[in-house]
C-alpha positions, 0 to 999 in steps of 0.5 A: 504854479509850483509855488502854489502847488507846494504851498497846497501840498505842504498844508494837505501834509501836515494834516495827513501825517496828523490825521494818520498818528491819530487813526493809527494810535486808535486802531493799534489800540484795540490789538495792544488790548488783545496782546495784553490780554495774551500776556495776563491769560496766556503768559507771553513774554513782552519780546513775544508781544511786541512781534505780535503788534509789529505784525498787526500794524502794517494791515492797519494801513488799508484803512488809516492811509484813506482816511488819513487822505480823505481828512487831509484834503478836506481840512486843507482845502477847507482853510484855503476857502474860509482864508480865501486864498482860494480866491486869491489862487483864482487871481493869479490864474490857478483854477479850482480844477489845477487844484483837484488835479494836484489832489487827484495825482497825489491820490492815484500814487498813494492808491498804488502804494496802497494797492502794492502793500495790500499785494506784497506786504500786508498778507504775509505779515498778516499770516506771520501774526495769525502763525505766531499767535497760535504757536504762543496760544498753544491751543489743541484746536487752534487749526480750526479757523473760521473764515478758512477754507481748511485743507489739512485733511485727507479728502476734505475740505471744511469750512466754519464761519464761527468758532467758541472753543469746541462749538461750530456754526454754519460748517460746510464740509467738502469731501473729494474724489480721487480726482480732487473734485468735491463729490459731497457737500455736508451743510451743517447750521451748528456743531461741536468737535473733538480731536482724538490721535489723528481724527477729527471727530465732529457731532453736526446738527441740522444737517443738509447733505447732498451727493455731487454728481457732475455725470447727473446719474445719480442725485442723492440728497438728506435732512438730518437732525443728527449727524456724526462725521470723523475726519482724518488729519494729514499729519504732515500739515497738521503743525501748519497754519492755513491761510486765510484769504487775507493772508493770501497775495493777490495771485494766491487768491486767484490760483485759489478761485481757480481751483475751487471753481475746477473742483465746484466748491464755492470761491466766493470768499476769495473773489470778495477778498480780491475785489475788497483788496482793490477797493480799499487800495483805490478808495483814496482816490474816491476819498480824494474826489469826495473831500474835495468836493464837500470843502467846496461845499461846506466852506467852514473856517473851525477846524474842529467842524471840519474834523467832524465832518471829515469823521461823519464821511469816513463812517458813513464810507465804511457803513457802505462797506460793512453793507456792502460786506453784508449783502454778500454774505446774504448772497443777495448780491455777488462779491464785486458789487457788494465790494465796490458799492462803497467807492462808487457812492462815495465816487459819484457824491464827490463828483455831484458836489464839485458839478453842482460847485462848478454850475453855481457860479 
């Protein structure tokens, strides 16, 4: 058996190293684009541009190490079918299930690798690429991001989702009692800002505003069309850059969750990170079920129809995941349901396959 054991693994290897150089070099592709165009608008300096692509690798990881997996196992056992040395293994007494067993082992250690680097490693260097970009483009309205809860403001919290230069779209806007909790919730669809000394001066349009009473004495309420909002920006914070959720280690995010549910501000962009963060890292172990499941089925010699359908998997996973992702922010499902609902499909396909491949013989 260990033997065997070594000759299937020494075959899902050479595919998954290859797999992973390919993935990685595509992926890394489109932030070269970016840096050099930093380096033609901007006037960075090549050291400059290469700490800024040594910061973007790492995050790459949550995505090519799945699918790196996913092609290696379904390569690998796809040849070992078509060859029939699959047949040959059951011969000498190694069944289909001691295979699987060696590829699910393989993918719960690759899964807690990943599930450490998403933790430890990959926020931090993520937040240092976010810091150093700003710091190169020396931009005036840089400490506006969107996707951020920003809190470098006296008794605020602000929140965009979308940002071109000067105009805002969807702006949530927190303001905070001496308590720390919010006591008003300014919902604006679109906005442009200017910053003058130490203010932060905004023009909100379509404006729902709503005073928070957690008493209930009191419920105030208003629709405007127009409306002029200036906000004073903590000096001392004003220089640092705000992390995003995906900057955040996993024990930030839940402090975060924490104390924007004790202030009654929505976390719901951090409990989709944190579940997001564990279901990329555990999505090799439902690639691994799922490449494994559809060799059996497929039983294709071509190594390049066994790539394109190693290809369609992997996009129709992440189709899943962008739905998942969508529904979300449509609020019509909660941040772990919309998270998960990719690997459990992928899950659940995978195990059909390799039930309905164990019952047809």
């Amino acid at each position: 058996m260990k033997i065997i054991r070594n000759y299937i693994l020494k075959d899902f290897f050479s595919v998954f190293i290859f797999s992973f150089l390919i993935l990685s070099s595509v992926l890394l592709m489109g932030k070269l684009i970016d840096v050099s165009d930093m380096i033609v608008r901007k006037g960075i300096n090549i050291g400059d541009a290469f700490k800024l692509l040594s910061f973007a690798f790492p995050p790459l990881l949550r995505y090519t190490l799945p699918l790196s997996f996913f092609m290696g196992v379904l390569l690998s056992m796809g040849r070992l079918i078509a060859d029939n040395e699959i047949i040959a293994m059951r011969v000498a007494g190694v069944s289909t299930f001691k295979i699987l067993h060696i590829f699910i082992l393989i993918g719960v250690i690759f899964a807690l690798l990943l599930f450490i680097l998403n933790d430890k490693v990959i926020p931090g260097l993520t937040y240092r690429y976010h810091s150093v970009k700003k710091i190169l483009m020396k931009n005036i309205s840089a400490f506006i991001e969107p996707g951020v809860f920003l809190e470098h403001f006296e008794n605020h919290v602000i929140y965009v989702s979308d940002k071109q230069e000067n105009k805002l779209k969807n702006v949530i806007i927190y303001m905070l009692g001496e308590d720390k909790k919010a006591t008003t919730m300014i919902v604006a669809k679109q906005g442009e800002f200017i910053v003058e000394g130490d203010i932060l001066k905004m023009k909100l349009e379509d404006v729902y505003y709503h005073d928070i009473d957690p008493a209930g004495k009191r419920d105030v309420r208003g629709n405007f069309k127009i409306f002029f909002k200036n906000i004073p920006i903590e000096k001392e914070k004003e220089a640092r850059v705000e992390k995003k959720p995906s900057d955040m280690e996993m024990k930030e995010l839940l402090a975060k969750i924490n104390q924007f549910k004790q202030r009654g501000i929505d976390a719901r962009d951090f409990v989709t990170e944190l579940n997001e963060r564990i279901n990329l890292s555990f999505s090799i172990f439902a690639f691994s079920i799922l490449g494994f499941g559809v060799s059996l089925i497929v039983r294709h010699r071509e190594k390049s129809i066994n790539f394109g359908i190693a290809c369609l998997g992997a996009l129709t996973y992440y189709l899943l995941y962008i739905l998942g992702k969508a529904l979300i922010e449509r609020q019509i499902v909660g941040p772990i349901v919309g998270t998960w609902l990719s690997n459990v499909i992928v899950l659940l396909l995978g195990s059909f396959l390799i039930y309905k491949h164990a019952n047809s013989r």
